[in-house]
N, C-alpha and C positions, 0 to 999 in steps of 0.2 A: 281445886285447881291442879293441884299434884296428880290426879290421875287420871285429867286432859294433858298434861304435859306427859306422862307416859302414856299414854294410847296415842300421840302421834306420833311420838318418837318411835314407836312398832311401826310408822309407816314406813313404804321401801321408797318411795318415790318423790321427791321434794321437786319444784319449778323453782328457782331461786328470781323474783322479780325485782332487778335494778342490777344483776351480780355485775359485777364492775371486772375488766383484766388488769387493772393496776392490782400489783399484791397486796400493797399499805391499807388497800380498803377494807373493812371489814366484808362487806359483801363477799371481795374476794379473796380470803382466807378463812372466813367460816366456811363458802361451800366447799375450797380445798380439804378443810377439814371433815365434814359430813362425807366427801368421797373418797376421803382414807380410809374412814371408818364402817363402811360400805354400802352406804347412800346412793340412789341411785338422782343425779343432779342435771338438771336440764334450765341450764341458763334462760334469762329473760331479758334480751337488750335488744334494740330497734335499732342500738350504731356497729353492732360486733356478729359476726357469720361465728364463729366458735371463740369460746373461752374453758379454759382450764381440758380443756383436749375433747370436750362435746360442744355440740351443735349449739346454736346459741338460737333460741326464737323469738321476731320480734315483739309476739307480745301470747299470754296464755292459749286465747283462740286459735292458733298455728299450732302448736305441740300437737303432733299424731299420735301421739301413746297418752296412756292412763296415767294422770299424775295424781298421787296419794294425797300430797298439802301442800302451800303456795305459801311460802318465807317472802315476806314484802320488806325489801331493803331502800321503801322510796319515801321521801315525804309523807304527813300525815294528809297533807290536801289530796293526795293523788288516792291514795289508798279505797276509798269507796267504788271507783270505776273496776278498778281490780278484785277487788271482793264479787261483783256483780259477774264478772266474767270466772271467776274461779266457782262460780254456785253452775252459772254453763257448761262447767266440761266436768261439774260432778266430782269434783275435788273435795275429800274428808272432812280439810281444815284447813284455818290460816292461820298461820304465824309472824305477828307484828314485832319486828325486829326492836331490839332497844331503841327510846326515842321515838317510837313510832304508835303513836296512836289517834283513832278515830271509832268515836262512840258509835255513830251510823253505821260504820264499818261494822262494826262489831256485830250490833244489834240485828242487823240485815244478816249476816253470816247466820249467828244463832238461832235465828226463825228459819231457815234454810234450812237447818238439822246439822251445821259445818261446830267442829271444836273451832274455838278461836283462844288465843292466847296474842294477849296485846301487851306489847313494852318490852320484850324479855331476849334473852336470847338464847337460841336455840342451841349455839354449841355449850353453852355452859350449863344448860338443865343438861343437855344430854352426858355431858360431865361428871354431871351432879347424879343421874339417873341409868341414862344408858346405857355405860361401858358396851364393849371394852376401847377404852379409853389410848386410840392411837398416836395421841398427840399430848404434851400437858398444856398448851393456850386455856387460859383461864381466863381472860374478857374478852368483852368482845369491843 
């Protein structure tokens, strides 16, 4: 598992799916985080035109550029629709945010040929793993 959680974190491009504009959310403070530390972050919300100063899109299908892994910050029910659309546009991997998991999800990802990593969070492996380390936020 340790070196699916380093081979995505090599990715440049993250779709963060649920990133919230409230700060207190995790959604939106971890991909603050991932874009200080030089992440290339493209929101995913249906109710916001832009967050954290990029475009926000309403859902994976809409992104016009190449996205590397798809960080899912939504419920575990929702989770497999997203998976299905993140294998469509040819995206590496998924990353189930802490709290969040679905075994179908998973399972479907993996036969796909995507890295999946479920439950975890992404700015603390990349804390853990990463560097360099722009911020000290330690949970998520």
């Amino acid at each position: 598992m340790n070196s699916d959680i380093q081979e995505i974190l090599r990715c440049r491009s993250f779709a963060i799916v649920g990133c919230s504009p409230r700060p207190e959310r995790p959604s939106h403070y971890v991909s603050e985080y991932l874009k200080s530390v030089g992440y290339k972050i493209i929101p995913v919300n249906p109710g916001y035109s832009e967050i954290l100063g990029e475009k926000c899109y309403p859902n994976l299908l809409e992104i016009p550029e190449t996205v590397d892994a798809v960080v899912i910050f939504r419920r575990s029910e929702h989770v497999h629709p997203i998976v299905l659309d993140a294998i469509k546009i040819r995206a590496k991997a998924i990353w189930m945010q802490d709290g969040v998991e679905h075994y179908l999800a998973f399972e479907t990802a993996a036969a796909a040929g995507l890295k999946v990593i479920m439950n975890d969070c992404i700015m603390r492996q990349h804390q853990n793993f990463g560097g360099p380390f722009g911020k000290t936020i330690t949970t998520c």
